[in-house]
C-alpha positions as CSV (number, residue, x, y, z in Angstrom):
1,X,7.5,-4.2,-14.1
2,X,5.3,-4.7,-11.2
3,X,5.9,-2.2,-8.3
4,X,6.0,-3.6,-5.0
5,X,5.2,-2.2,-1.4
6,X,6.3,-3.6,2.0
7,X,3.5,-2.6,4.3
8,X,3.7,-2.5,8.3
9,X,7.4,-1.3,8.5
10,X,8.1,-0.9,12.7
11,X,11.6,-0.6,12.4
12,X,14.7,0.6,10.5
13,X,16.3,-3.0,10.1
14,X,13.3,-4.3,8.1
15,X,13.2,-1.0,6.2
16,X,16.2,-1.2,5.3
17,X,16.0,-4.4,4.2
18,X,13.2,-3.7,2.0
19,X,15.2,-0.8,0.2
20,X,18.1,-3.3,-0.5
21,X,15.9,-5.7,-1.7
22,X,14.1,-3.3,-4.3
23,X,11.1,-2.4,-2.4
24,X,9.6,0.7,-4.5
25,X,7.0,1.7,-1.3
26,X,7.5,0.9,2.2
27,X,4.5,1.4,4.3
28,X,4.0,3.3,7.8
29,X,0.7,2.4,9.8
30,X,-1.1,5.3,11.7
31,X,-3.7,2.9,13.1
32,X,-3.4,3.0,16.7
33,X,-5.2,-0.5,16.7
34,X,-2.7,-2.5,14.5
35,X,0.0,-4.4,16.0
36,X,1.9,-2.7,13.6
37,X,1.3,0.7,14.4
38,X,4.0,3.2,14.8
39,X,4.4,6.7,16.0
40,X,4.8,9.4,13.5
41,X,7.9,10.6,14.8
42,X,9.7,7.1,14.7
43,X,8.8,6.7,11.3
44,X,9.8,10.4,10.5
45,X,13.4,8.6,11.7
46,X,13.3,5.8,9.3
47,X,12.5,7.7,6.4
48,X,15.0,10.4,7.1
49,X,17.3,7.4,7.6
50,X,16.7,5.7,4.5
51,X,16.9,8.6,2.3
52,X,19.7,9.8,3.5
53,X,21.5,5.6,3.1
54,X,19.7,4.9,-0.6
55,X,19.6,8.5,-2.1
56,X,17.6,8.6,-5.4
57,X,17.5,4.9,-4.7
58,X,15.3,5.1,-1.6
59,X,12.0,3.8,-1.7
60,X,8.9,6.3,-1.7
61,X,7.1,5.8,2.2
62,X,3.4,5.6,2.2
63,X,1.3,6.3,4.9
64,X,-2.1,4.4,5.8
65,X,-4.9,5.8,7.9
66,X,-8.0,4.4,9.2
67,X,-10.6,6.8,9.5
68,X,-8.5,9.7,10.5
69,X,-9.3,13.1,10.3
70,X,-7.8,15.0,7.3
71,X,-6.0,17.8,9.4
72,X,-4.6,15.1,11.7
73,X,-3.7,13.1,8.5
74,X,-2.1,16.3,7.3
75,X,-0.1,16.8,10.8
76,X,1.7,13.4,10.6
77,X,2.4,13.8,6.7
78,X,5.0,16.7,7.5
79,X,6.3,14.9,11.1
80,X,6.8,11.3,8.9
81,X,7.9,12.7,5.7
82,X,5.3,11.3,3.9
83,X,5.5,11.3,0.3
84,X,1.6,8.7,-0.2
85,X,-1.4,8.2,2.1
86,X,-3.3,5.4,1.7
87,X,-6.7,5.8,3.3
88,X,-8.0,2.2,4.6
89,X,-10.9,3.0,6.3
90,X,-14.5,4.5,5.7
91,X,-13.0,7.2,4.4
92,X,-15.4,9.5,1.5
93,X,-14.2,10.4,-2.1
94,X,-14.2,14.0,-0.8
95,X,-11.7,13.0,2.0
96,X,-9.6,12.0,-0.9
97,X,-10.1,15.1,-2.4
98,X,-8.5,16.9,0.6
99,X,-5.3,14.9,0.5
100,X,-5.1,15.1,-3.4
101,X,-2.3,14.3,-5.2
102,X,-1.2,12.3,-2.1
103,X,-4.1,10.1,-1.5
104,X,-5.9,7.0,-2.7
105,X,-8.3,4.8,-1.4
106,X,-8.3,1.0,-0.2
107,X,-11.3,-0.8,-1.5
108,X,-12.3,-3.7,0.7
109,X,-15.6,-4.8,-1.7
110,X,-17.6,-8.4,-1.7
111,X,-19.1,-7.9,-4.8
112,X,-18.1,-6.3,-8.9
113,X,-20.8,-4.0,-8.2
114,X,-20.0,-2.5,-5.0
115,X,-16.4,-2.1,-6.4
116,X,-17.3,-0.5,-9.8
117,X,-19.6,1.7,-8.2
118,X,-16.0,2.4,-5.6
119,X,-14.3,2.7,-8.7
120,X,-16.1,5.4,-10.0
121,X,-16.3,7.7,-7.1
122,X,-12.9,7.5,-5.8
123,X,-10.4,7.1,-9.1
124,X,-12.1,10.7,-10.0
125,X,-11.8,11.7,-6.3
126,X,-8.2,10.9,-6.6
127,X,-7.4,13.1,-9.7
128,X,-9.1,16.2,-8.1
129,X,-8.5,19.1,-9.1
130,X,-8.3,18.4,-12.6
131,X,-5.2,20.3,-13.1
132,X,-3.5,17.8,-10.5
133,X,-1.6,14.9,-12.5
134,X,-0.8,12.2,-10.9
135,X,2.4,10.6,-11.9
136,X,2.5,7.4,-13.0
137,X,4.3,5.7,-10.3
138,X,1.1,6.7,-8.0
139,X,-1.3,3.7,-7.6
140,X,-4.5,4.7,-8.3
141,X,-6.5,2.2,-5.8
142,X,-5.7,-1.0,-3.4
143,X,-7.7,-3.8,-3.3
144,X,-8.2,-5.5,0.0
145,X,-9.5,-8.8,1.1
146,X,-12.9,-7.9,2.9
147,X,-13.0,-8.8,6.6
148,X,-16.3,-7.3,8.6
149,X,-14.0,-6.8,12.1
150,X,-10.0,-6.6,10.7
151,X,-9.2,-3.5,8.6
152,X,-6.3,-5.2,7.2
153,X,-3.3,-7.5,7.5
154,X,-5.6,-10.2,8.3
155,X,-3.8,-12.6,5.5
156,X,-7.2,-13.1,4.0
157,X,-6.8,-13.7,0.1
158,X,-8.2,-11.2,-1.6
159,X,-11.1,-11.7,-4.7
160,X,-9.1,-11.8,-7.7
161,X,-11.7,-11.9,-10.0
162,X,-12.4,-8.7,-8.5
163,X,-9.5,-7.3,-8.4
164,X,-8.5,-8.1,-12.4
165,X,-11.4,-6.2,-13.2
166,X,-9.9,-3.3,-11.5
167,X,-6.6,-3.5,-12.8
168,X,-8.0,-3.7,-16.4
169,X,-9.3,-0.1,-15.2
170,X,-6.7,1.6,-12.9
171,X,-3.2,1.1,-11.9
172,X,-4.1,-1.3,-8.8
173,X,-1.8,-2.0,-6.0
174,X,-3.0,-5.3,-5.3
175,X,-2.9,-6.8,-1.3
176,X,-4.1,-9.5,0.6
177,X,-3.2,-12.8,1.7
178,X,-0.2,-12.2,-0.8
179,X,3.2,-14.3,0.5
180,X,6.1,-15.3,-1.5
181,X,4.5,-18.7,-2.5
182,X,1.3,-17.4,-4.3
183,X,2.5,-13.7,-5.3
184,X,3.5,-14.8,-9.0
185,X,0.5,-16.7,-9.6
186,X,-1.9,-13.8,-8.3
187,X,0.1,-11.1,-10.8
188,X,-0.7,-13.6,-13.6
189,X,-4.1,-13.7,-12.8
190,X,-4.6,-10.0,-12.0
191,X,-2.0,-8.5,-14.1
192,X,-1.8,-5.2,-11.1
193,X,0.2,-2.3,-11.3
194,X,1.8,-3.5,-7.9
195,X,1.2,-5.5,-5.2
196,X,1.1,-4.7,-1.3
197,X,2.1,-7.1,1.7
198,X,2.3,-7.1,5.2
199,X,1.5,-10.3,7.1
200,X,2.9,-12.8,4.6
201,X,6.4,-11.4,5.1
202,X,6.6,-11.1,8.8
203,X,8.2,-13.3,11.4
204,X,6.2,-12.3,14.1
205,X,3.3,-9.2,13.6
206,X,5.4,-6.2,13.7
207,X,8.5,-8.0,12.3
208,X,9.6,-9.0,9.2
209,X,11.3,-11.7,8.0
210,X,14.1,-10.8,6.1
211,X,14.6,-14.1,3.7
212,X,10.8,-13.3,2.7
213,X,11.1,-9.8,2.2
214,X,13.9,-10.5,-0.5
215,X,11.6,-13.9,-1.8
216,X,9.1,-12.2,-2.0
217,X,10.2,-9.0,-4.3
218,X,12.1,-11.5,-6.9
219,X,9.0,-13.6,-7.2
220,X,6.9,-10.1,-8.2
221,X,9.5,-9.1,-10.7
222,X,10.1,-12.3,-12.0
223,X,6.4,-13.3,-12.3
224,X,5.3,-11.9,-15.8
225,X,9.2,-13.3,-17.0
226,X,8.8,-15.6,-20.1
């Protein structure tokens, strides 16, 4: 079954309607210059709030971080509750390393070579130490659609030629341009491990839209249905 994350989560109504419809990863963004940044501290409340409403049934949260240093990363970890961090900048394999198990990398690449060569530095980055195992239900990478200004959320569709590649390779949490309409036909394309959206389930940036949210998740799980 394809795992899906909600990403730019502002508030506990939309949370909370990801969790009931299924969500397995919502997503909290520490980047200051998203309109869907939030404040560790208010996501630290969601999460506590969640958990404490869903139990074992709670969706894992997932922070992501542009470029931030990994002390400061490490900081709003403990103050949201963290249990990912998804690293969306310029960030180096060895930056992975220092959040290992925790982290993995977003891959924003234009071409198959610039993401094998991504690939290769940053799936063994991830799995550093080697006596660190990373469970299953831990994406491996994200694909992004490349954008030379936007770091994300930009609804840009990303290269699924590209992307299938990695997912033959990794367990890839696939994002993008992905919305309720074209989410199926991209998982039958790519065949991910999971898929990641933001934009194409919001009402207005920083809001979600509840009806999509739900659409959304039940056109993931039903997408590789016979």
């Amino acid at each position: 079954m394809v795992c899906v994350k909600i990403c730019g989560i502002t508030n506990l109504e939309d949370a909370r309607c990801a969790a009931e419809a299924g969500a397995d990863f919502l997503g909290f963004i520490f980047y200051p210059k998203s309109p869907r940044y939030i404040a560790p501290e208010q996501a630290g409340k969601i999460a506590q709030a969640i958990r404490a409403e869903f139990a074992k049934q709670a969706p894992r949260f997932v922070g992501v971080f542009v470029d931030e240093p990994v002390d400061a990363a490490r900081t709003v970890i403990k103050i949201a509750g963290l249990d990912l961090v998804q690293l969306h900048g310029s960030e180096t394999p060895d930056d992975v390393t220092a959040l290992s198990p925790y982290a993995f990398k977003a891959l924003r690449p234009q071409t198959l070579a610039e993401v094998q060569q991504a690939y290769a530095e940053f799936l063994t980055a991830g799995r550093r130490p080697s006596t660190v195992y990373r469970l299953p239900s831990t994406p491996d990478l994200l694909v992004d659609a490349y954008h030379p200004q936007q770091m994300g959320g930009t609804g840009q569709v990303a290269d699924l030629k590209i992307a299938r590649w990695l997912a033959e390779h990794c367990r890839l949490l696939l994002a993008g341009g992905l919305t309720p309409d074209n989410v199926a036909d991209a998982i039958i394309q790519v065949h991910p491990w999971g898929v990641d959206v933001s934009s194409g389930v919001e009402a207005t940036k920083g809001k979600k839209d509840h009806a999509k949210i739900r659409d959304f998740v039940v056109q993931a799980r039903t997408a590789m249905t016979p």
